[in-house]
C-alpha positions as CSV (number, residue, x, y, z in Angstrom):
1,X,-31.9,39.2,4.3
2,X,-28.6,38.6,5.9
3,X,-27.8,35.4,7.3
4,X,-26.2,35.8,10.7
5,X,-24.6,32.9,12.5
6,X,-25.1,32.5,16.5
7,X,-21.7,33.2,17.4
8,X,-21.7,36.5,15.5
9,X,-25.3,37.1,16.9
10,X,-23.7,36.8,20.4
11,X,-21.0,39.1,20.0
12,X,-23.6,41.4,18.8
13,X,-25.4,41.3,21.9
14,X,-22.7,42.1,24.1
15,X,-21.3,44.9,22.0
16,X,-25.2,46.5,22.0
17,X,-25.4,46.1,25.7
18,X,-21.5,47.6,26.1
19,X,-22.2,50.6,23.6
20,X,-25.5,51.2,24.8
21,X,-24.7,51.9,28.4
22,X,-22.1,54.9,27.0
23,X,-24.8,55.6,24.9
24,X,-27.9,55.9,28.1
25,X,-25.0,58.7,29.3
26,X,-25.6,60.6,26.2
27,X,-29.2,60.2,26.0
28,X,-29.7,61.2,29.3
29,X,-28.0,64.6,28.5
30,X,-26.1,64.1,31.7
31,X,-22.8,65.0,30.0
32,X,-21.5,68.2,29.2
33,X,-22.5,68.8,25.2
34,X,-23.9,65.5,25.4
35,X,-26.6,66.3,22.5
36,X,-24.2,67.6,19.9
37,X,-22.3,64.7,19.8
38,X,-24.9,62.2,18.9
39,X,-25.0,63.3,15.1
40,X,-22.9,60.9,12.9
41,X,-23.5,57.0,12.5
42,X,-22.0,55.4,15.5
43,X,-24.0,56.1,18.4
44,X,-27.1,55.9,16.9
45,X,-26.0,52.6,15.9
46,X,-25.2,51.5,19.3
47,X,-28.6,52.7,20.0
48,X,-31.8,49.8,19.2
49,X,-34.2,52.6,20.3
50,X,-33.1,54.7,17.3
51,X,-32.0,52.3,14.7
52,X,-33.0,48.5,14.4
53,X,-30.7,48.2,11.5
54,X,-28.3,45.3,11.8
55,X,-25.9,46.1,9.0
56,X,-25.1,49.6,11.4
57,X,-24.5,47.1,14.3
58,X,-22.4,45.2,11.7
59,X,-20.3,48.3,10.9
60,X,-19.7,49.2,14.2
61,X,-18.4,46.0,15.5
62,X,-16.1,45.8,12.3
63,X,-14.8,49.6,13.3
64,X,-14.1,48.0,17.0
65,X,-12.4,44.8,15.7
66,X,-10.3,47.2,13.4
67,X,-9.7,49.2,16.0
68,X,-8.1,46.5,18.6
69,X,-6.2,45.2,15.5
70,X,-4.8,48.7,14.5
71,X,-3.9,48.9,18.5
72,X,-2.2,45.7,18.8
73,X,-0.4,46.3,15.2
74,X,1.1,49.5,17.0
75,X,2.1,47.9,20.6
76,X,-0.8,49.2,22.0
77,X,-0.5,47.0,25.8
78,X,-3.9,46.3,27.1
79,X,-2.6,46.5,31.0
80,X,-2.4,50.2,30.2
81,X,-6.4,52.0,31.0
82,X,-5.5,54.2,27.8
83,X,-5.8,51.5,25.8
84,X,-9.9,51.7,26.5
85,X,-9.5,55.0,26.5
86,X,-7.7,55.4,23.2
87,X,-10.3,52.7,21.8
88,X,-13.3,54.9,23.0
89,X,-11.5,57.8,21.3
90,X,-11.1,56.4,18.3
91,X,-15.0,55.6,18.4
92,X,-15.8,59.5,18.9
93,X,-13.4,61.1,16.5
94,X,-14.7,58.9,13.8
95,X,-18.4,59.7,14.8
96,X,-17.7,63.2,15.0
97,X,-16.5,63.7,11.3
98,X,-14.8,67.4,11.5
99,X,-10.9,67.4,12.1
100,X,-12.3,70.3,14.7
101,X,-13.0,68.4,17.8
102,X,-11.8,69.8,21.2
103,X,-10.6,66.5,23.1
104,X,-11.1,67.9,26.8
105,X,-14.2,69.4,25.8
106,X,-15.5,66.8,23.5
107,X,-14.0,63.3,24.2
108,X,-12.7,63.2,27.2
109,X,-15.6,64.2,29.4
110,X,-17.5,61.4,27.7
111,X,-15.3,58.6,28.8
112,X,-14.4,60.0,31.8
113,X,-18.5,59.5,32.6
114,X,-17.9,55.7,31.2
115,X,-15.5,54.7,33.6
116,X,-17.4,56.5,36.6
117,X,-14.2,56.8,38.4
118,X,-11.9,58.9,36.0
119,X,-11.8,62.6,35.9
120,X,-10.8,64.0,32.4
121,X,-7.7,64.9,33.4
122,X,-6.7,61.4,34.7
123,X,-8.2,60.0,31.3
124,X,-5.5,62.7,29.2
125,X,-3.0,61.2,31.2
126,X,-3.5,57.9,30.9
127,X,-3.9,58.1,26.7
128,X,-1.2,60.1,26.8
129,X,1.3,57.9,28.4
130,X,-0.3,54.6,26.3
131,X,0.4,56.4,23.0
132,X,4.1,57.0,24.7
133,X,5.0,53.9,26.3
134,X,3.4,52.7,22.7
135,X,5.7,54.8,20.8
136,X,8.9,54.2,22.6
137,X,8.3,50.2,22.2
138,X,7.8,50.9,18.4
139,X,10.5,52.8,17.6
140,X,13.2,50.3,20.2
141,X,11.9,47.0,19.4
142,X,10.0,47.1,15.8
143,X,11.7,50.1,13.7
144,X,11.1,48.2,10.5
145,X,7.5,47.3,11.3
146,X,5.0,49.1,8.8
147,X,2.5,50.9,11.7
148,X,1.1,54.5,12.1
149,X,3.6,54.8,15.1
150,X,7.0,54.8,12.8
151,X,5.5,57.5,10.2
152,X,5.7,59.9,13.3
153,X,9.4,61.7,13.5
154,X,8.8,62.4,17.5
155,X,6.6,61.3,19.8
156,X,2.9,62.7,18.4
157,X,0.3,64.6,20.3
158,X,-2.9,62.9,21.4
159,X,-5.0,64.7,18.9
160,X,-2.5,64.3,16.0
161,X,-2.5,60.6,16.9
162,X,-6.1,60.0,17.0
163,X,-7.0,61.9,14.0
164,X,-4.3,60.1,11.8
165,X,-5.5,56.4,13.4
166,X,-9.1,57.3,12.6
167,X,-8.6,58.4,9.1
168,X,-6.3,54.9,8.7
169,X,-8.9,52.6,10.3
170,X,-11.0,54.3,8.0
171,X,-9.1,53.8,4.7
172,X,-8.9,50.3,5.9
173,X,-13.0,49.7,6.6
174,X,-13.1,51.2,3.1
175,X,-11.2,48.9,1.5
176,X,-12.7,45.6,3.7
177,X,-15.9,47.0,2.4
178,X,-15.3,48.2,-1.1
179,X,-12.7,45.6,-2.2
């Protein structure tokens, strides 16, 4: 058995009760293609109902904590709403697993339903002006920093961005785990 200090035990809590209410959306088949996207490991980890397993609670709130560090590492500002946005993204891509994922058919509608007073095309905007204002501040302020934002020639797409952050928060989880 794991031993789990209180602090982490906390954190834990408030993650499960913060994944699990994007989670009753799903469950509740409320959403548009809500049932095909519950298939990989995240959201039945954020769901107790379906898994009790605390090393998938584990794993999920390492992918969040790599995900706010690989945000900050690329001037990601939190005063910006894409920067939820982006994070919740970066949640679905992974669970989805297939480079074939429709983001206004897929993700957006999904945490445009989160934040109850989006619409999916207010949610497109605002990622795509946090990976822009993120981009310009890379490239001006940092051009020697070593971040996902300076590999990119021009300013990327949203879906070329996600995909590229998922598979290096990936990599990364990897080598937490494996090294």
């Amino acid at each position: 058995m794991i031993y789990v200090d209180p602090t982490e035990t906390k954190l834990m809590e408030e993650l499960v009760k913060e994944l699990n209410e994007f989670n009753s959306y799903i469950r509740n088949g409320s959403i548009p293609y809500g049932r095909d996207l519950v298939k990989g490991n995240i959201f039945f980890a954020f769901n107790p109902e379906l898994k009790r397993d605390r090393d998938f609670y584990r794993s999920n709130m390492e992918l969040i904590k790599d995900i706010n560090f690989f945000l900050d590492e690329n001037c990601f500002s939190v005063k910006y709403h894409g920067f939820s946005f982006i994070r919740d993204s970066l949640c679905i891509v992974a669970d989805y697993e297939s480079l074939d994922i429709c983001l206004t058919k897929d993700v957006y509608p999904y945490i445009a339903k989160k934040y109850e007073n989006m619409n999916v095309s207010k949610v497109e905007h605002c990622i795509r002006n946090a990976i822009s204002n993120a981009y310009d501040t890379v490239k001006t302020k940092y051009p020697d920093r070593d971040c996902l934002m300076n590999s990119f020639d021009e300013k990327p797409t949203t879906k070329k961005f996600l995909l590229r952050a998922v598979q290096e928060i990936e990599s990364r989880l990897f080598e937490e785990m494996y090294h």
